[in-house]
SETI-772343 format. One record per residue (C-alpha): residue in three letters; chain; x, y negated, z. Coordinates in Angstrom, 3 decimals, padded with zeros to 6 digits. Each point is the difference from the previous one (the first is absolute). Layout:
# residues N
   res   chain         xx         yy         zz
   ALA       A          X          Y          Z
...
//
This chain:
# residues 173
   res   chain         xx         yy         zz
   UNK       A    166.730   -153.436    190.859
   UNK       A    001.537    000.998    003.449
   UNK       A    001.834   -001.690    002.405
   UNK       A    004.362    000.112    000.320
   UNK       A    000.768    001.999    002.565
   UNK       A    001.001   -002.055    003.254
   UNK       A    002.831    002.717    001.493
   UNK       A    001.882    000.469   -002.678
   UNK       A    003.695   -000.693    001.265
   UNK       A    000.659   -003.132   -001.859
   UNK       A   -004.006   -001.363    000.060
   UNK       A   -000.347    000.889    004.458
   UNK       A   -001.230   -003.340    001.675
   UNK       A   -000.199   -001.960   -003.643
   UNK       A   -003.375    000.894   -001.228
   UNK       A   -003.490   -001.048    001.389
   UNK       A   -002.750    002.305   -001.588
   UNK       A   -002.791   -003.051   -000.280
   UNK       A   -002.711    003.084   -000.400
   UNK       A   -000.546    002.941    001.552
   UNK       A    000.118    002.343   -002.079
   UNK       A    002.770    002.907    000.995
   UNK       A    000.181    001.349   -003.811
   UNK       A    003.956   -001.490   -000.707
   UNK       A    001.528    000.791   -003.965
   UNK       A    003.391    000.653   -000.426
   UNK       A   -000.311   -002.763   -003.107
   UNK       A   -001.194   -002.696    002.409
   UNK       A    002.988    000.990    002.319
   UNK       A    002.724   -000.002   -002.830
   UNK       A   -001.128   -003.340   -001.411
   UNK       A    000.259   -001.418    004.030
   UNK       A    003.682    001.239    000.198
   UNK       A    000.783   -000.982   -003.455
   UNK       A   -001.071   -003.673    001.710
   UNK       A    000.981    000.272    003.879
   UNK       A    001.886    002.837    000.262
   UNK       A    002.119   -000.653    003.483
   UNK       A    003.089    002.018   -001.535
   UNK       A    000.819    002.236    002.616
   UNK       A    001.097    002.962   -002.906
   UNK       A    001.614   -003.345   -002.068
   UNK       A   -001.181    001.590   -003.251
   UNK       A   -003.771   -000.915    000.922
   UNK       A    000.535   -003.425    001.071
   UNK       A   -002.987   -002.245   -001.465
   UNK       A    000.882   -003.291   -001.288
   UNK       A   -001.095   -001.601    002.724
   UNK       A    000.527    001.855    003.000
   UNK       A   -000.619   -002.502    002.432
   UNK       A   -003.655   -000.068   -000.821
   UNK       A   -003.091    001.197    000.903
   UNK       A   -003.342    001.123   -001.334
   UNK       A   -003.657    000.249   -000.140
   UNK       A   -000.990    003.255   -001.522
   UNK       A   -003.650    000.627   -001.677
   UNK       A   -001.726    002.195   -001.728
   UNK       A   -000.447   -001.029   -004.505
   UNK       A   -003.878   -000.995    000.709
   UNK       A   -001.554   -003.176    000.534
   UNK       A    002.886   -001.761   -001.008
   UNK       A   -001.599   -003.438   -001.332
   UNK       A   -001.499   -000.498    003.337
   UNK       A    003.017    001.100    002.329
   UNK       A    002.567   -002.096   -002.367
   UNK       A   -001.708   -003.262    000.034
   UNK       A   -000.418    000.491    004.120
   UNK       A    003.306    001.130    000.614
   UNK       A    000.821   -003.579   -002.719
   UNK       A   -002.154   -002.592    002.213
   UNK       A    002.054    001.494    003.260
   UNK       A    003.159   -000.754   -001.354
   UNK       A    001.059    003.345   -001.929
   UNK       A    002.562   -001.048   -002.492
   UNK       A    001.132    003.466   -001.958
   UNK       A   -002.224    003.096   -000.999
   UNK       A    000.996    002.798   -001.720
   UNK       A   -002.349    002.533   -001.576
   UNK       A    001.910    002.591   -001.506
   UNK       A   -003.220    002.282   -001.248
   UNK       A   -002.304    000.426   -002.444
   UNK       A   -002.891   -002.128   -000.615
   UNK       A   -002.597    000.055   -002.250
   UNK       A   -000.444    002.090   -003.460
   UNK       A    000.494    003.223    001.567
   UNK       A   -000.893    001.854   -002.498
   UNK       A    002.464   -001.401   -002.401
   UNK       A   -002.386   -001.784   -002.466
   UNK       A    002.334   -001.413   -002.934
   UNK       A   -002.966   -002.956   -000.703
   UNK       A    001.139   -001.861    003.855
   UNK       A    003.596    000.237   -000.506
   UNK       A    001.065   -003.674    000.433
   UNK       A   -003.638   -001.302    000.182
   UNK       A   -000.735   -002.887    002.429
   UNK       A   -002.966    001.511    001.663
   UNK       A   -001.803   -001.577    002.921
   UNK       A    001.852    002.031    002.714
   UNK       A    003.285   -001.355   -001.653
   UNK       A   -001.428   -003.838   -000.081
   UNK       A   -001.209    000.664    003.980
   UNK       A    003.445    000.957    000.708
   UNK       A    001.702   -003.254   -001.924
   UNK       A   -002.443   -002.044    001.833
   UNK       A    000.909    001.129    003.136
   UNK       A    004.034   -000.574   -000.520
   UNK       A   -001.257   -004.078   -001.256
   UNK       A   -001.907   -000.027    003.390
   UNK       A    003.141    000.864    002.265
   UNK       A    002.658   -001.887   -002.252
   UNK       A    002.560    001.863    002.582
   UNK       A   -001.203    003.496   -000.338
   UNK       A    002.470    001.837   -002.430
   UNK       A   -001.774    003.250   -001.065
   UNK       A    002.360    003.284   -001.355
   UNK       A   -002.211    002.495   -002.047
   UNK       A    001.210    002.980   -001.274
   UNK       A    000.111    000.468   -004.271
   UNK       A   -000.825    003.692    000.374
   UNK       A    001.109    003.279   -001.114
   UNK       A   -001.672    001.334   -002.259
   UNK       A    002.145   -000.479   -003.069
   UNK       A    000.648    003.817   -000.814
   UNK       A   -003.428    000.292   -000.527
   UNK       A    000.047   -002.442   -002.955
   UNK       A   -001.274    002.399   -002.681
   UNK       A   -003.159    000.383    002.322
   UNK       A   -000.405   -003.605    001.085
   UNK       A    001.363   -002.297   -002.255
   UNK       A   -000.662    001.336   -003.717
   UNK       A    003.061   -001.541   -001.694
   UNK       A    001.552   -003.125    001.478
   UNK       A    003.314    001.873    000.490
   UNK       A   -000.318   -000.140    004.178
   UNK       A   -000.761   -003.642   -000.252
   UNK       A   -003.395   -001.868    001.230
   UNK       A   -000.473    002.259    002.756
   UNK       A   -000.440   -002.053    003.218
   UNK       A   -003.142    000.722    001.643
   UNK       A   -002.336   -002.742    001.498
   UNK       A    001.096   -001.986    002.639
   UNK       A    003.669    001.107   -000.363
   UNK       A   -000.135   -002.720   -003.290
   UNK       A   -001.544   -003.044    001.910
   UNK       A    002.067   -003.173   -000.756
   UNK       A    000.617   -001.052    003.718
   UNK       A    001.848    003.207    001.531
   UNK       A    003.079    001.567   -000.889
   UNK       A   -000.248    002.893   -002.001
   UNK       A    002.636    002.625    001.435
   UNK       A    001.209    003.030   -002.244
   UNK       A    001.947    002.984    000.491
   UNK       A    003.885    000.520   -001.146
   UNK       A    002.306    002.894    000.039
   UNK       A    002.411    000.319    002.932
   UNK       A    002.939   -002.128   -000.012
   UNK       A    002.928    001.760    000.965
   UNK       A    002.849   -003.062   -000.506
   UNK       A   -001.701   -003.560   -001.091
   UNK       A    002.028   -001.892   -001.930
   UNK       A   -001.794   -002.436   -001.764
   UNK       A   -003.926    000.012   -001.231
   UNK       A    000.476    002.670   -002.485
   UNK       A    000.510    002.716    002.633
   UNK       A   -003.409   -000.831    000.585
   UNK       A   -002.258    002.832   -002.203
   UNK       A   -003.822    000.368   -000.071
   UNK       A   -001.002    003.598    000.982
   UNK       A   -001.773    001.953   -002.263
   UNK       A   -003.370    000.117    002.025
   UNK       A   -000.346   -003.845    001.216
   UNK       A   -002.695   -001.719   -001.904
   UNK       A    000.587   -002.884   -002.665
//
């Protein structure tokens, strides 16, 4: 819900806060070096560091998407939660409204490609998810068919081929 912070070493002079809001979150800042991370400590280069950023806050995203769309914006990432906050096992998976609104936006702007986080809630599976083994646990928008559905894996210390690749134990399904 808060903004990545602006002066941390490998974010100063790439992020424009498009809000004023001064309340920052570590999360928002992480997922911003993760993405554009200038690599001046080399382990916390982001993939691409040449880039920049416009950083806002997780609310009125339908309406600040499909603007920042029609002026050109070509890549969004939205690595927060959304929707069913309280965990409710029946909207799992479900194709609400919200999650239609969202899919509608990404046909409008056939350019726009949208990241949403999967979530990370599955070690709370016995309280959320009464018996799919961890599976069918994407909430809302995170399942619409248009965006790319991004989940997390354990560190890779040496990759050598896809199977050093390993779902954690708490990214959604």
């Amino acid at each position: 819900t808060g903004l990545a912070h602006s002066t941390h070493q490998e974010l100063n002079g790439k992020i424009t806060h498009a809000e004023s809001s001064v309340i920052t979150n570590d999360h928002a800042t992480h997922t911003a070096g993760t993405m554009i991370g200038t690599g001046l400590d080399p382990q916390a280069r982001g993939i691409a560091s040449g880039a920049t950023i416009i950083s806002r806050k997780s609310d009125s995203d339908e309406a600040e998407i499909a603007d920042f769309a029609a002026g050109g914006g070509i890549l969004t990432n939205h690595s927060y939660r959304t929707g069913n906050t309280n965990n409710t096992t029946s909207v799992f998976g479900v194709y609400t409204d919200n999650v239609r609104e969202w899919d509608e936006i990404m046909y409008n702007a056939p350019f726009l490609t949208m990241c949403k986080s999967a979530g990370n809630e599955r070690n709370d599976v016995p309280a959320i998810n009464g018996g799919d083994n961890g599976y069918d646990i994407i909430n809302t928008v995170s399942g619409c068919k248009n965006l790319i559905t991004v989940g997390a894996v354990n560190k890779i210390s040496a990759y050598t081929g896809p199977q050093s690749v390993v779902l954690s134990t708490f990214g959604n399904w």
